[in-house]
Each structure stands twice: as C-alpha cells, then as structure tokens.
N, CA, C and O atoms as CSV, one atom per row, in Angstrom:
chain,resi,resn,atom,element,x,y,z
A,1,UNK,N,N,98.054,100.664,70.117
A,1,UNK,CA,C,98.555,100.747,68.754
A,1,UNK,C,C,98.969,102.183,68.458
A,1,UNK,O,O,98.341,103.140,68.912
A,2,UNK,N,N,100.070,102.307,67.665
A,2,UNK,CA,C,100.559,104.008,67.475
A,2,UNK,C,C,99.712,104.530,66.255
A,2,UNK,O,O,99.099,103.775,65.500
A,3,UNK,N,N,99.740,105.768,66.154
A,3,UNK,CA,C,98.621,106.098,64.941
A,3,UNK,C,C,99.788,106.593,64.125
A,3,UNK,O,O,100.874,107.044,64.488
A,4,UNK,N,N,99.340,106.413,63.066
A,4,UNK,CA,C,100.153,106.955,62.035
A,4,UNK,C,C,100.210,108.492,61.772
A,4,UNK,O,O,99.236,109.243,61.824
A,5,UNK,N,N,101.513,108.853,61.476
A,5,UNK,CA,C,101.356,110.734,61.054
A,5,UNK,C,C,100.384,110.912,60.320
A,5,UNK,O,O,99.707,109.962,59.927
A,6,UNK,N,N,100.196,111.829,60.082
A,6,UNK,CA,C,99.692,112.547,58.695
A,6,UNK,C,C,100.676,112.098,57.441
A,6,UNK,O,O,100.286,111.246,56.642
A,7,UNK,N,N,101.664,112.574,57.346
A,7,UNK,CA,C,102.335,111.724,56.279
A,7,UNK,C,C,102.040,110.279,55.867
A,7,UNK,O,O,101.672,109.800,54.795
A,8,UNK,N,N,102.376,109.628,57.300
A,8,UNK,CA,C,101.874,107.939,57.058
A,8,UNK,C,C,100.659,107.514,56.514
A,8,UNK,O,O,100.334,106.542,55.831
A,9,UNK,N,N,100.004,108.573,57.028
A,9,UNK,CA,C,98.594,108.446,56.227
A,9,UNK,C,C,98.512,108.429,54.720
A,9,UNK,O,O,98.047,107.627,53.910
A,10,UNK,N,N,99.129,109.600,54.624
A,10,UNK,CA,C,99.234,110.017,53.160
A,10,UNK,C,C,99.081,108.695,52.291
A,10,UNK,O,O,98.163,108.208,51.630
A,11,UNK,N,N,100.298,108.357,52.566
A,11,UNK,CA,C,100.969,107.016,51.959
A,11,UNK,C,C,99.867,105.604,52.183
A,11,UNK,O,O,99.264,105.214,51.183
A,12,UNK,N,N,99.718,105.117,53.085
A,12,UNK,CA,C,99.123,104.205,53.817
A,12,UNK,C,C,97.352,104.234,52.967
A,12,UNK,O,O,96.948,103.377,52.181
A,13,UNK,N,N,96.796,105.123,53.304
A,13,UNK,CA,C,95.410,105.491,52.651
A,13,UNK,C,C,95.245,106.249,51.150
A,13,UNK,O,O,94.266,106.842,50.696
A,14,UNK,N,N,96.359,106.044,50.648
A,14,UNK,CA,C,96.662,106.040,49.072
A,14,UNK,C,C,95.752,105.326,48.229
A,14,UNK,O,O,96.073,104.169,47.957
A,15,UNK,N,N,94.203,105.980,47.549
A,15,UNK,CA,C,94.048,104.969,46.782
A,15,UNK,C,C,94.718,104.864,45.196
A,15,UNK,O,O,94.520,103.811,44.589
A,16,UNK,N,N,95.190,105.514,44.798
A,16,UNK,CA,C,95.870,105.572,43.556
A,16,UNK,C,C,96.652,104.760,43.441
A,16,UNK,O,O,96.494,103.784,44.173
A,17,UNK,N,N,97.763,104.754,42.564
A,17,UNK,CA,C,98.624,103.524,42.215
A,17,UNK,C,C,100.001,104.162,43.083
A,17,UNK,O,O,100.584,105.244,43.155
A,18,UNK,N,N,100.098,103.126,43.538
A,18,UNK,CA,C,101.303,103.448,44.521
A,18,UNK,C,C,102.758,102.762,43.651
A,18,UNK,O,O,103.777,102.694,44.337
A,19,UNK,N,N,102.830,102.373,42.491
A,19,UNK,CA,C,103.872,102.387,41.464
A,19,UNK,C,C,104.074,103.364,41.037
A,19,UNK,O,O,105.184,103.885,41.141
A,20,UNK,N,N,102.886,104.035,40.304
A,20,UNK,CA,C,103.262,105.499,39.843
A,20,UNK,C,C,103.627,106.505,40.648
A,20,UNK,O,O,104.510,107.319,40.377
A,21,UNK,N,N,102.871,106.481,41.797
A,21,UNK,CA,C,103.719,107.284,42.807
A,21,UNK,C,C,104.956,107.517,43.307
A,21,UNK,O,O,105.494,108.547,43.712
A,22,UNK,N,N,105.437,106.043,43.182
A,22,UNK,CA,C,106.920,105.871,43.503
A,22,UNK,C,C,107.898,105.856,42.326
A,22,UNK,O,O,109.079,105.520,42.408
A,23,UNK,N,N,107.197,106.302,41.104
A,23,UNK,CA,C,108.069,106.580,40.148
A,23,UNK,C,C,108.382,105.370,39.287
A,23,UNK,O,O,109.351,105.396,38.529
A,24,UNK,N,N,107.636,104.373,39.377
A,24,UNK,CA,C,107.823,103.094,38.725
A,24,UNK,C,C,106.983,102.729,37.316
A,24,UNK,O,O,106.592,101.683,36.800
A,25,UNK,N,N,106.907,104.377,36.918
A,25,UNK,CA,C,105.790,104.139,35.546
A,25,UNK,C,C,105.860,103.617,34.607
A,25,UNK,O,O,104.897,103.185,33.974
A,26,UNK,N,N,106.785,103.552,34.358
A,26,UNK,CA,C,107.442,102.308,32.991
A,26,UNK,C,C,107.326,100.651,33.466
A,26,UNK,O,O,107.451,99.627,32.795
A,27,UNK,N,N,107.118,100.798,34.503
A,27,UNK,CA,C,108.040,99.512,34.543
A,27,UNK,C,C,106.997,98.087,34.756
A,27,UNK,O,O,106.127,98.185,35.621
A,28,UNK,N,N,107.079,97.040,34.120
A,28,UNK,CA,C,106.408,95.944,34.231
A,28,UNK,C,C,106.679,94.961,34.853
A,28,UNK,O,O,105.923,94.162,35.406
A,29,UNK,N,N,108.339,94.991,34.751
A,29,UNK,CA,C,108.491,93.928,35.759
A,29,UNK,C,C,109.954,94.407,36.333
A,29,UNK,O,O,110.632,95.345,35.915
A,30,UNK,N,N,110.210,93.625,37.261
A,30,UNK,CA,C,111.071,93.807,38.506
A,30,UNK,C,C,112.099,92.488,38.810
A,30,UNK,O,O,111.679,91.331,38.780
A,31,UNK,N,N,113.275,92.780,39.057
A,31,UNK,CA,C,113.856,92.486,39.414
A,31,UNK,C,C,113.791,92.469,41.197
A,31,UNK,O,O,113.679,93.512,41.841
A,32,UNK,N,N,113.871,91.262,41.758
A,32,UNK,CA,C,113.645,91.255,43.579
A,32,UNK,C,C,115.038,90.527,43.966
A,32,UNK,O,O,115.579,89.658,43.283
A,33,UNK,N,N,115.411,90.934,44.926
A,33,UNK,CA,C,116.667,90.789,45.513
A,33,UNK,C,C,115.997,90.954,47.206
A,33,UNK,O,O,115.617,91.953,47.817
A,34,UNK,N,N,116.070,89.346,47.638
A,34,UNK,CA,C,115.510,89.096,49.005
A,34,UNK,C,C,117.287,88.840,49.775
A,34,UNK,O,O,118.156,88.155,49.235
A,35,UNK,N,N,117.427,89.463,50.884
A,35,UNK,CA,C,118.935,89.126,51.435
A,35,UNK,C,C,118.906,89.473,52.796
A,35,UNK,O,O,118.326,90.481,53.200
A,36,UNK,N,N,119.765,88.343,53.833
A,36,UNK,CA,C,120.215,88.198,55.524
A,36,UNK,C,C,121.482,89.106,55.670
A,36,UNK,O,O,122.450,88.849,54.955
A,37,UNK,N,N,121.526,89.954,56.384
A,37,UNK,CA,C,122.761,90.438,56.730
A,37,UNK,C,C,122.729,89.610,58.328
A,37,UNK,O,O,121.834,89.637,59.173
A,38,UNK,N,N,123.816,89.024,58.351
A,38,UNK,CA,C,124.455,88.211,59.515
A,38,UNK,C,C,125.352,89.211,60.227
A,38,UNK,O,O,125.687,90.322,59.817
A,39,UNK,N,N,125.649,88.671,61.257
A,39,UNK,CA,C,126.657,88.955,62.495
A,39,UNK,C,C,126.662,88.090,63.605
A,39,UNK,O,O,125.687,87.617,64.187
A,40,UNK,N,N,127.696,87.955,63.806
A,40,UNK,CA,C,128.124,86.518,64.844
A,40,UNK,C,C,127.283,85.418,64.652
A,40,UNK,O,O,126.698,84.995,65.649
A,41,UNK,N,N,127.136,84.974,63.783
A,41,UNK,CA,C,126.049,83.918,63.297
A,41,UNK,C,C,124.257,84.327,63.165
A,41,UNK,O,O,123.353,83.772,62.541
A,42,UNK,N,N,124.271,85.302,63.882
A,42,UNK,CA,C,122.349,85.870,63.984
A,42,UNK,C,C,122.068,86.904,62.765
A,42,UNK,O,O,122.750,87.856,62.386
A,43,UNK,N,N,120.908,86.428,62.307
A,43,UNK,CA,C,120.338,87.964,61.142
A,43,UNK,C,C,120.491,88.888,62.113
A,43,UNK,O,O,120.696,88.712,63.314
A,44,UNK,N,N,120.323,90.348,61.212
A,44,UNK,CA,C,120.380,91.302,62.081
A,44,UNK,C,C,119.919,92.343,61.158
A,44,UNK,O,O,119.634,93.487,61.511
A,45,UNK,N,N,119.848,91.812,59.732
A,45,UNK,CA,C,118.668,92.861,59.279
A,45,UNK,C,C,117.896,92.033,57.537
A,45,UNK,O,O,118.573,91.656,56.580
A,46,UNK,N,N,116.716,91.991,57.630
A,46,UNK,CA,C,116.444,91.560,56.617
A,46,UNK,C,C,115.717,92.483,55.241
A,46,UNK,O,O,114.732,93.217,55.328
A,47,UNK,N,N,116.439,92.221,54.127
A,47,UNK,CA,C,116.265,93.358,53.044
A,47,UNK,C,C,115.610,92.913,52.096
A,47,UNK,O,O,115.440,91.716,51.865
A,48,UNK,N,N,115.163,93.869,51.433
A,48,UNK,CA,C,114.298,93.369,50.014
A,48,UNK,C,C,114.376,94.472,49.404
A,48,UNK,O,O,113.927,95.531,49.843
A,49,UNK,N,N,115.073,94.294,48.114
A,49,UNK,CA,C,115.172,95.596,47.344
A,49,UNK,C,C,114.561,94.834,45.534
A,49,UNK,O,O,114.803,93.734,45.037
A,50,UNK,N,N,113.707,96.053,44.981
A,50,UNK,CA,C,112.857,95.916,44.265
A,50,UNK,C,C,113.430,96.527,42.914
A,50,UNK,O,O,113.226,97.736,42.798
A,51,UNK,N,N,113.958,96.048,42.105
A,51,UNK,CA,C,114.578,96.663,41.010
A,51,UNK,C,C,114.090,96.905,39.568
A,51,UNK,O,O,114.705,96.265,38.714
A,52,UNK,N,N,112.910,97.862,39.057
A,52,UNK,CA,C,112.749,97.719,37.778
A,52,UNK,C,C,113.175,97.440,36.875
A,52,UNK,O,O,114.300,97.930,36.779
A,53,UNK,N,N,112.705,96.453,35.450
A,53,UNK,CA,C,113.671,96.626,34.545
A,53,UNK,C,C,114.157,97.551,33.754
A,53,UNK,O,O,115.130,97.328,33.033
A,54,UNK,N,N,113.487,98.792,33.798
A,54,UNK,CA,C,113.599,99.692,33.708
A,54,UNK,C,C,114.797,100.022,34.052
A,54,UNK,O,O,115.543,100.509,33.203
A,55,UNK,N,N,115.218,99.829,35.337
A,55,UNK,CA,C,116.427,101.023,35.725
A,55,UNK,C,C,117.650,99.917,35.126
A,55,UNK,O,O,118.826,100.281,35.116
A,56,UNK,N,N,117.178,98.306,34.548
A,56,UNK,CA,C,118.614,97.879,34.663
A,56,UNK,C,C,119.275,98.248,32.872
A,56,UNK,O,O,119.201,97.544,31.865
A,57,UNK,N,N,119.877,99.584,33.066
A,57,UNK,CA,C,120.621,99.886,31.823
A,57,UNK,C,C,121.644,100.261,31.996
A,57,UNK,O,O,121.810,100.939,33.010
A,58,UNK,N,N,122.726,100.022,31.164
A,58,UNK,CA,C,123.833,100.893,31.566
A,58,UNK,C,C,124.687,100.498,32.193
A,58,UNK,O,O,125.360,99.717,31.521
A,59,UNK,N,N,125.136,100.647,33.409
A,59,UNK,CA,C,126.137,100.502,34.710
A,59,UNK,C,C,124.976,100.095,35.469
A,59,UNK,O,O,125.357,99.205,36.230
A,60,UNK,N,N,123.746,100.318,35.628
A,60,UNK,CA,C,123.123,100.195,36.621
A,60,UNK,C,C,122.653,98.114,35.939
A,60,UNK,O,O,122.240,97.221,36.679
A,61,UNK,N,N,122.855,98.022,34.817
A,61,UNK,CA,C,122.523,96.559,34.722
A,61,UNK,C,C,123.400,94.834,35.434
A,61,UNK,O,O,123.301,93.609,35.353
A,62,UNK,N,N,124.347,96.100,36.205
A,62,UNK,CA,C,125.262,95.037,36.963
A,62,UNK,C,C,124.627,94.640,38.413
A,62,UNK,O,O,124.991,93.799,39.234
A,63,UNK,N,N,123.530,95.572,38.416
A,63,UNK,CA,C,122.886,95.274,39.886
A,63,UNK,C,C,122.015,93.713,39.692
A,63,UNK,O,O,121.500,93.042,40.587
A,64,UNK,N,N,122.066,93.414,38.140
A,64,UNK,CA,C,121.543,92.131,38.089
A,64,UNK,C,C,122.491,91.327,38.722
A,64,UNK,O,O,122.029,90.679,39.662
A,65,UNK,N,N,123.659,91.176,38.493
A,65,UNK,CA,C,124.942,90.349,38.890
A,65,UNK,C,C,125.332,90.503,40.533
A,65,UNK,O,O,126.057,89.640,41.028
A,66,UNK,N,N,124.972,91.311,41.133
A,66,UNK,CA,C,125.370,91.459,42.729
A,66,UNK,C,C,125.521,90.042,43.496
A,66,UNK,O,O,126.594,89.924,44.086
A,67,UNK,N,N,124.861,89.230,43.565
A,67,UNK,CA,C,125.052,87.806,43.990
A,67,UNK,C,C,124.819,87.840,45.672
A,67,UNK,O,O,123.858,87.966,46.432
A,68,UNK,N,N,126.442,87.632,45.801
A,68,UNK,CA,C,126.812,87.914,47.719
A,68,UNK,C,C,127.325,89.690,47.922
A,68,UNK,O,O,127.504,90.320,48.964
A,69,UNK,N,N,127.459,90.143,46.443
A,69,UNK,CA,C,127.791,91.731,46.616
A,69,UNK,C,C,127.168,92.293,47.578
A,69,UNK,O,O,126.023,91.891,47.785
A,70,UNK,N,N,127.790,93.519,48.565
A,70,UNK,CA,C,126.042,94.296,49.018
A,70,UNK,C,C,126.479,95.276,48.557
A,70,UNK,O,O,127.546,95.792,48.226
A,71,UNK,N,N,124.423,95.618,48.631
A,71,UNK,CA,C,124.007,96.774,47.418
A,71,UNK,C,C,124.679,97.849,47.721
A,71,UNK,O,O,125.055,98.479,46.733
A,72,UNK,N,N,125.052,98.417,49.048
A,72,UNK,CA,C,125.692,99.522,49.617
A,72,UNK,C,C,126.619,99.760,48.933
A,72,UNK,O,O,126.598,100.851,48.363
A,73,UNK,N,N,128.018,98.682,48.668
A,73,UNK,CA,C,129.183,98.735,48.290
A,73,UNK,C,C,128.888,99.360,46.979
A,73,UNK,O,O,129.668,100.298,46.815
A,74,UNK,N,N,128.051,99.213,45.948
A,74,UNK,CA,C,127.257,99.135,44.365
A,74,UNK,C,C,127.232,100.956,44.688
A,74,UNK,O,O,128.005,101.795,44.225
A,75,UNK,N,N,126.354,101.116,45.401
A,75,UNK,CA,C,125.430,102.667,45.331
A,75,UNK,C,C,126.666,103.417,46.030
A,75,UNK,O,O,126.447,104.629,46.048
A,76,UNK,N,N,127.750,103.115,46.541
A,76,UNK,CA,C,128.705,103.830,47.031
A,76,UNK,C,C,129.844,103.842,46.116
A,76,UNK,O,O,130.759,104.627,46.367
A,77,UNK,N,N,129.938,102.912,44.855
A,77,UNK,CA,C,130.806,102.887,44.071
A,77,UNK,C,C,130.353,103.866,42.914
A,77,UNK,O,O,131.083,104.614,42.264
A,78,UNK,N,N,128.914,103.686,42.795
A,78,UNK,CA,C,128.505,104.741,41.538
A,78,UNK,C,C,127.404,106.226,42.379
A,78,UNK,O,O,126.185,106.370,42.482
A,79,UNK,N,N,128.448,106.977,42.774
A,79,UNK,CA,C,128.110,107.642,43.642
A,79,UNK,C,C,126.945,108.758,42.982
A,79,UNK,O,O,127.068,109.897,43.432
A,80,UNK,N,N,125.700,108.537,41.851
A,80,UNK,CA,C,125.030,108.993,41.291
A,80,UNK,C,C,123.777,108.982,41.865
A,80,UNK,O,O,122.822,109.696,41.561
A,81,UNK,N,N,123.851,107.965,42.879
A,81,UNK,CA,C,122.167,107.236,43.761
A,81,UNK,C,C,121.953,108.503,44.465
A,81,UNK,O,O,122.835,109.358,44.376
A,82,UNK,N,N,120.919,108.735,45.140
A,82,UNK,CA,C,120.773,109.617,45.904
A,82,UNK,C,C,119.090,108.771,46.733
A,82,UNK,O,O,118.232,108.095,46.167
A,83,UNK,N,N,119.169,109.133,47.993
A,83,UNK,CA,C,118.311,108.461,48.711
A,83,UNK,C,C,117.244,109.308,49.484
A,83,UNK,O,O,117.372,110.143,50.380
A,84,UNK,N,N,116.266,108.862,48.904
A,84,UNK,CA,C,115.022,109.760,49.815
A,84,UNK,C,C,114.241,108.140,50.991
A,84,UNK,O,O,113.695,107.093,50.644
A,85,UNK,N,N,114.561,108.672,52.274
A,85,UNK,CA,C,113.395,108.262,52.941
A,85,UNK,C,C,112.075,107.957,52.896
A,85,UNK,O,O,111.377,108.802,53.456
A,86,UNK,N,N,111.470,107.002,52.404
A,86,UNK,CA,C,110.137,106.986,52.166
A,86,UNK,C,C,109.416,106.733,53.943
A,86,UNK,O,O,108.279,107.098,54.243
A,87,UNK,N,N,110.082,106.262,54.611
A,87,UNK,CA,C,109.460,106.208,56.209
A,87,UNK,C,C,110.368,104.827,56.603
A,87,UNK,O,O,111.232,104.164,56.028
A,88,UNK,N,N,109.535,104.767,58.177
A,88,UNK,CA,C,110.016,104.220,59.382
A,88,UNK,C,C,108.703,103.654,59.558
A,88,UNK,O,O,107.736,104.245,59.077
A,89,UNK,N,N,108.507,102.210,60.407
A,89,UNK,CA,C,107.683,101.800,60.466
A,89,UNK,C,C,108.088,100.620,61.713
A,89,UNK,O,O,109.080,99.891,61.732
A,90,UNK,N,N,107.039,100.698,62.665
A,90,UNK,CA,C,107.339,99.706,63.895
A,90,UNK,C,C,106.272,98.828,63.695
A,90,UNK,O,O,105.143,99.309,63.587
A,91,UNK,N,N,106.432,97.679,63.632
A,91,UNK,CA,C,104.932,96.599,63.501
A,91,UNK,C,C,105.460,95.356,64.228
A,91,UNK,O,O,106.616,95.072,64.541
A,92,UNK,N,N,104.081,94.558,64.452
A,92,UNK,CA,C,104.531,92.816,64.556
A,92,UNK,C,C,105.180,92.678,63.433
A,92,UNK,O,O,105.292,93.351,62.408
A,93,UNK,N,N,105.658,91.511,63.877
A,93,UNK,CA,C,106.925,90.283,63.226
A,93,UNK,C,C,105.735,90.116,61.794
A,93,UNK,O,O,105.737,90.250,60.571
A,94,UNK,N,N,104.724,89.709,62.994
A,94,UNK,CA,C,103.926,88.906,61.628
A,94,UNK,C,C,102.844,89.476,60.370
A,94,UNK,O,O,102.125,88.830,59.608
A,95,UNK,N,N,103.064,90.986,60.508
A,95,UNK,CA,C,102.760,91.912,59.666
A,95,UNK,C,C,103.817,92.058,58.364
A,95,UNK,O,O,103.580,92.413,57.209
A,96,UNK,N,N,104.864,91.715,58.894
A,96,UNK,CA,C,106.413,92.233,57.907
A,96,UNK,C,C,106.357,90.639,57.031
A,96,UNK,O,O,106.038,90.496,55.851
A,97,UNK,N,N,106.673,89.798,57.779
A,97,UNK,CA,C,107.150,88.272,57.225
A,97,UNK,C,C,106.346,87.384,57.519
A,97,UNK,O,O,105.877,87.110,58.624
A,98,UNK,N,N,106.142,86.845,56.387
A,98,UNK,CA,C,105.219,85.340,57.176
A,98,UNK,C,C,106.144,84.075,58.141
A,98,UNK,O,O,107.225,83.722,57.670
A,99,UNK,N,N,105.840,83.672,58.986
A,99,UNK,CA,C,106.890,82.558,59.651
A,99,UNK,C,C,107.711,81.529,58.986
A,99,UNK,O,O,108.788,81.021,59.300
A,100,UNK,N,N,106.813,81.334,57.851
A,100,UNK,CA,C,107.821,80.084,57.290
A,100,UNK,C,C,108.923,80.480,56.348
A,100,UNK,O,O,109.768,79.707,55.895
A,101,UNK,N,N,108.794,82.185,56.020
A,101,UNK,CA,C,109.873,82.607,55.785
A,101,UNK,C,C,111.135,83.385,56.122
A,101,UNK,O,O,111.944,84.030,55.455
A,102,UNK,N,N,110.920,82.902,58.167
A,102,UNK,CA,C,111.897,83.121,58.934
A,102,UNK,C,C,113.036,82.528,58.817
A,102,UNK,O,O,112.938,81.307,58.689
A,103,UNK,N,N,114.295,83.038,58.816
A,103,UNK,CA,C,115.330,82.451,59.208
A,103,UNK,C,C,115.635,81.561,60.916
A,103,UNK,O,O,115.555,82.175,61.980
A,104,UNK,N,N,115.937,80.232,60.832
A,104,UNK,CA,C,115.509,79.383,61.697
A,104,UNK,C,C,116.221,80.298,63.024
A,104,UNK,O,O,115.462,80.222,63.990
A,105,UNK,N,N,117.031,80.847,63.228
A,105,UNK,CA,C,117.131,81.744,64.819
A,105,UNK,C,C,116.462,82.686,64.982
A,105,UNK,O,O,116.789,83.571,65.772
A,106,UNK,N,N,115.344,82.722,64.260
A,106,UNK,CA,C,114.426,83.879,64.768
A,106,UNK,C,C,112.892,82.954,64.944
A,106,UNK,O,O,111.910,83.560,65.371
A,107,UNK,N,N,112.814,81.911,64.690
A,107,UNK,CA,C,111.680,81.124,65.060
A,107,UNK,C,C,111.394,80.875,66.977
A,107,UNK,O,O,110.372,80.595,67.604
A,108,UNK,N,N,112.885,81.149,67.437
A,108,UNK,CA,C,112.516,80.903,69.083
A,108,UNK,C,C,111.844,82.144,69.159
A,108,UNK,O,O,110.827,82.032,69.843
A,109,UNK,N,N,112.057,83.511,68.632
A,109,UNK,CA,C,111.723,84.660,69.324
A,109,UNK,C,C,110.125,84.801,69.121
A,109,UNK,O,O,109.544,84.008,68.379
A,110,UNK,N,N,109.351,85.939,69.869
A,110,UNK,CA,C,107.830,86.117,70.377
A,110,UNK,C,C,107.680,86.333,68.590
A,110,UNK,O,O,108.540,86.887,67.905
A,111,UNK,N,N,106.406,85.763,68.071
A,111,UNK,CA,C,106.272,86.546,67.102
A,111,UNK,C,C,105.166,87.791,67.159
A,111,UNK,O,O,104.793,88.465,66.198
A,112,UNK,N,N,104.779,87.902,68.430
A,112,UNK,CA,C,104.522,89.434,68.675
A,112,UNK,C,C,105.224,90.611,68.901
A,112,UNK,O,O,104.806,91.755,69.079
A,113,UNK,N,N,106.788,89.988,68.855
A,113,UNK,CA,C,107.564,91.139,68.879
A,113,UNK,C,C,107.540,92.104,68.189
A,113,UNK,O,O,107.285,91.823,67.018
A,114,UNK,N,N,107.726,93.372,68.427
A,114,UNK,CA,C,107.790,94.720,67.006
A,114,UNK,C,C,109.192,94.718,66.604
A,114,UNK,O,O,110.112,94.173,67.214
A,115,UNK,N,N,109.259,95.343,65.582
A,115,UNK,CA,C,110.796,95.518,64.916
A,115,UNK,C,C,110.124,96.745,63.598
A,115,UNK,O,O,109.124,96.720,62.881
A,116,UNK,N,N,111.206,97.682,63.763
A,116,UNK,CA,C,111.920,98.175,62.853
A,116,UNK,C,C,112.143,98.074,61.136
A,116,UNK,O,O,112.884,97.278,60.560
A,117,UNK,N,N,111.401,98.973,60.600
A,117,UNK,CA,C,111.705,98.775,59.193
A,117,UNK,C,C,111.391,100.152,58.320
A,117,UNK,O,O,110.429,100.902,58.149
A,118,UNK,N,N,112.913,100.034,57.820
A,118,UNK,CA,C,113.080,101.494,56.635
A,118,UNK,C,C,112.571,101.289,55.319
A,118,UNK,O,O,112.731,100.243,54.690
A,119,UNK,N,N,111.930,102.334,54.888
A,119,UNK,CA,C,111.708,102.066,53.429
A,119,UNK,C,C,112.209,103.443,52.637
A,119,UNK,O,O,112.011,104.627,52.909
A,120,UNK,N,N,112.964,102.787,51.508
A,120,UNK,CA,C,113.925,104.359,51.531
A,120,UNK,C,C,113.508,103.522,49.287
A,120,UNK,O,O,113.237,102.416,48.820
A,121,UNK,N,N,113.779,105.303,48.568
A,121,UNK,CA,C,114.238,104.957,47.022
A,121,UNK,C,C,115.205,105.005,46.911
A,121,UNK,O,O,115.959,105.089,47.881
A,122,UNK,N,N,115.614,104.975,45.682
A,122,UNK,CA,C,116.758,105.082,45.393
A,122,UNK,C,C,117.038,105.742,43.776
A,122,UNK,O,O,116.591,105.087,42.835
A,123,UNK,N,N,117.782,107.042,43.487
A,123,UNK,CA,C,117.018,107.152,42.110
A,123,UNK,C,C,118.908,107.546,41.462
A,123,UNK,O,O,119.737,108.200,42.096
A,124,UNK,N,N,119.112,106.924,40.126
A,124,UNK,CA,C,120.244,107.740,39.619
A,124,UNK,C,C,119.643,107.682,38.640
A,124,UNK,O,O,118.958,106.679,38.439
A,125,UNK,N,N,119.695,109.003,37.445
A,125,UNK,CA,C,119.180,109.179,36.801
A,125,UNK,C,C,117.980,108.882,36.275
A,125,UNK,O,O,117.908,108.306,35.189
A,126,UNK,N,N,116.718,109.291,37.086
A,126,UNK,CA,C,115.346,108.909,37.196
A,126,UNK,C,C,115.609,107.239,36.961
A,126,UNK,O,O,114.955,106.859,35.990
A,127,UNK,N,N,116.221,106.389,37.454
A,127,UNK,CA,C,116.222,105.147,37.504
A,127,UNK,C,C,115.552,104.621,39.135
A,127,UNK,O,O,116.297,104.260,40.046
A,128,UNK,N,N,114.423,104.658,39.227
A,128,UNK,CA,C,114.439,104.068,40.764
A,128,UNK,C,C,114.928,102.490,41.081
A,128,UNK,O,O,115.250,101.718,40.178
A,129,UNK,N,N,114.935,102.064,42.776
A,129,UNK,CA,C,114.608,100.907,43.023
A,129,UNK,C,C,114.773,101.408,44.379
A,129,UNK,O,O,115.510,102.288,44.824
A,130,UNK,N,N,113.590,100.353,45.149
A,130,UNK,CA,C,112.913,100.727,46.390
A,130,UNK,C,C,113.743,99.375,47.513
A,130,UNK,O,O,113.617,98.197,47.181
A,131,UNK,N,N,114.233,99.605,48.295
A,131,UNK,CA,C,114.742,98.959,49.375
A,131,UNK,C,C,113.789,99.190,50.979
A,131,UNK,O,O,113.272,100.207,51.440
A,132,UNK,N,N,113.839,98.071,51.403
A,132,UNK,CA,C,113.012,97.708,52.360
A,132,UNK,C,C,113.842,97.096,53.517
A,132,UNK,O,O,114.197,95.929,53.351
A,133,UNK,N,N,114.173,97.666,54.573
A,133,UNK,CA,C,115.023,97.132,55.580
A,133,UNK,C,C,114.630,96.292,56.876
A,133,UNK,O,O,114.981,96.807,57.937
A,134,UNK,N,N,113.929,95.034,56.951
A,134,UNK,CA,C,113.824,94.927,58.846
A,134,UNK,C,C,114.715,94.791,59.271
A,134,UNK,O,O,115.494,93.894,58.947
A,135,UNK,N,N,114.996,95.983,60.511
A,135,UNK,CA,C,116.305,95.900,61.327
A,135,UNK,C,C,115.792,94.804,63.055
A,135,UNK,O,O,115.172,95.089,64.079
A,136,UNK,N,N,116.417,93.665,62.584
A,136,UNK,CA,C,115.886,93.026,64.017
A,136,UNK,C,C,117.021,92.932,64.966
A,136,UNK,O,O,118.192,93.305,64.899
A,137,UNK,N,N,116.318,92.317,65.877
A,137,UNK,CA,C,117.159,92.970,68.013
A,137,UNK,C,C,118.515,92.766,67.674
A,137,UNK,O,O,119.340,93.595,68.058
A,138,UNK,N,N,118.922,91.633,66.908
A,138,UNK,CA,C,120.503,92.129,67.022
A,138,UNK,C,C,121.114,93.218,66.452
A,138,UNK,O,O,121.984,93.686,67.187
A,139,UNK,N,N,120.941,93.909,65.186
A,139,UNK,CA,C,121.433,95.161,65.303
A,139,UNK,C,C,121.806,96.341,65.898
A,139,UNK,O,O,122.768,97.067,65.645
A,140,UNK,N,N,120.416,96.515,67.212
A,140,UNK,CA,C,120.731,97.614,67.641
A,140,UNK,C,C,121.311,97.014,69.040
A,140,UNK,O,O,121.284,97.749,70.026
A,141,UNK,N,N,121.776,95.839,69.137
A,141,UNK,CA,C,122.988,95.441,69.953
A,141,UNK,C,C,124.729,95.609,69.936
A,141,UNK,O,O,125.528,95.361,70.838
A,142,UNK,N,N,125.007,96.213,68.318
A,142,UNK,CA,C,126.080,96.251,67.793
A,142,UNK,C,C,126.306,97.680,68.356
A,142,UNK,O,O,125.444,98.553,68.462
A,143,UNK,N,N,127.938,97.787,68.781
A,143,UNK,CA,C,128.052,99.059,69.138
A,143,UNK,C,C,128.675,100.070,68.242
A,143,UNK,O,O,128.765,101.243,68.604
C-alpha cells in the first residue's frame, strides 16, 4: 500500500470540518452533477462535481442548466474560475465507486484494479465548487 505525503495526511486525518476547510461555509445544500465522459463507446473518465447553492448566483446560476454541456466549455467561457489542485489519488475501483454504480463496460474489468483520481476547486469570486475526476484505463490510451 503507498503511504500518503504529509500533505495527504494533512487532509486525510483532518478532524475538523472539511466543508469549512474547503471554503463551503455558507453553504447547506449542493447542487451534484454525476457525469461519463465516453470515447469510442468506453467511459474514460468519471466526474462528480459538487456545486453549492451558494455559488449558484449570477452567471454562475447557469451551471444549474449544463445538462449534456461540459463543465470545461462553462469555466473556459467565464474565464474568472481559477483552479487549485486539491490532490491525486491512486486507490481500488472499490474504494472510489460502489459496483452497482458502474457503467456496464467496466463490470468485466478486475475490481481490484487502481485508477486515478483528481480532486481539484474551483473558485470565481469566492464562489467554490469541488470536482472529482476518475480517470479510467481508457484515457491514458488516447494519444
């Protein structure tokens, strides 16, 4: 098993409120946006981005409406976002997702496999929302 940095620690062995930490002090409830990015028919990365209601004011209240939008196209159109890395993280399958909320071409694969996952904020004008990336094997097949 890999040990975590010191940083990871930080984070990881946090007993405080890890909302307030992440800047989510206002906020009671959330907006969740669960989404498959495809390629040649296979996922290839699965996202979850966490949206206070807090941040939805303004221009930023169209992130309710995104639908099939992706968020990228959104945070690249209102070029105010700015992105901090919260970490990188390698784990089992079955640490990240539970199975029955696999997408059915990833049910053949080991579910001891490890995979890949970013956790990054996102802040425009002290507005956060936290995105969560698993990047699985087909991605880093794309050239």
């Amino acid at each position: 098993m890999t040990t975590p940095s010191a940083r990871e620690q930080d984070w990881l062995l946090d007993s405080g409120s890890l909302t307030a930490r992440l800047g989510f002090l206002s906020c009671r409830y959330a907006l969740i946006r669960e989404v498959i990015l495809w390629t040649d028919q296979e996922p290839a990365i699965i996202a979850s981005t966490v949206i206070p209601f807090s941040t939805l004011t303004r221009k930023e209240l169209r992130l309710r409406y995104l639908k099939e939008n992706p968020l990228g196209e959104f945070l690249k159109k209102y070029s105010s976002w700015s992105r901090t890395l919260l970490g990188l993280k390698h784990m089992p399958l079955q640490q990240l997702i539970a199975p029955e909320d696999l997408p059915i071409p990833l049910l053949h694969q080991a579910i001891s496999s490890h995979y890949w996952t970013r956790e990054s904020i996102f802040l425009s004008s002290n507005k956060p929302l936290l995105l969560t990336e698993l990047f699985l094997p087909k991605v880093f097949a794309i050239a």
